[in-house]
C-alpha positions in Angstrom: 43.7 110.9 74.3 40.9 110.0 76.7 39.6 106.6 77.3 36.3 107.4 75.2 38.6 108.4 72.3 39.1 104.5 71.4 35.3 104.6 71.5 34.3 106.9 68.4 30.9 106.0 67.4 29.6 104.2 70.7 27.3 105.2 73.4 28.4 106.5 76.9 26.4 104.6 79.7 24.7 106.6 82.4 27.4 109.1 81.4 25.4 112.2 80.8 24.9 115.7 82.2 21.3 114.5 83.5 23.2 111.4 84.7 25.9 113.5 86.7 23.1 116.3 87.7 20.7 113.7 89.0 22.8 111.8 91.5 25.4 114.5 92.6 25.5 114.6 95.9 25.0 118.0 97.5 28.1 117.7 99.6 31.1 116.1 97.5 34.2 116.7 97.1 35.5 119.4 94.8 37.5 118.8 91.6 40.9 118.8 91.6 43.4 118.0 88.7 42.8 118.8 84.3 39.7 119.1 82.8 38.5 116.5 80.4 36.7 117.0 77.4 32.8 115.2 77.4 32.7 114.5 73.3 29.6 111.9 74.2 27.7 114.8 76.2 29.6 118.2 75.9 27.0 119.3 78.6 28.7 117.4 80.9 31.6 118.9 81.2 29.6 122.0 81.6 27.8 120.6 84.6 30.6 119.0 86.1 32.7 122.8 85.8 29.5 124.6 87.2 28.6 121.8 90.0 32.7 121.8 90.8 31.8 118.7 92.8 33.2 114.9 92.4 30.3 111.7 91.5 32.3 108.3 93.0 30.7 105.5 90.7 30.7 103.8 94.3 27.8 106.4 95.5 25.5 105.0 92.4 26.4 101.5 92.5 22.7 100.6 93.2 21.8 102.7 89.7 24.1 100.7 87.6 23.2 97.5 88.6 19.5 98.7 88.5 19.9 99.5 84.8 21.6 95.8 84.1 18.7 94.5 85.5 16.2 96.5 83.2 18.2 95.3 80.3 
């Protein structure tokens, strides 16, 4: 049971494929470890197996607290 399992019936923020495919660097480091299913975005999962790279929450710091701001 993942995290977002507890979460039935809510939104995943800046948590999609576009999310992940917009702000993937193009040198990253490459997945290690067990795949996790996406249930909020199955795409996801398909760009994150395709890309093969990692997305720190670090590297779009400035795009989370952006999006706070607009709210």
């Amino acid at each position: 049971m993942s995290a977002h399992d507890d979460l039935a019936g809510q939104a995943s923020w800046l948590m999609s494929a576009a999310d992940y495919l917009g702000n993937v660097p193009t040198e990253s480091l490459e997945f290690r470890g067990r795949e996790r299913a996406t249930p909020w975005d199955p795409a996801l999962r398909e760009a994150m197996r395709e890309r093969g790279t990692v997305l720190f929450e670090e590297s779009v710091g400035s795009v989370l607290v952006g999006d706070l701001g607009a709210r």
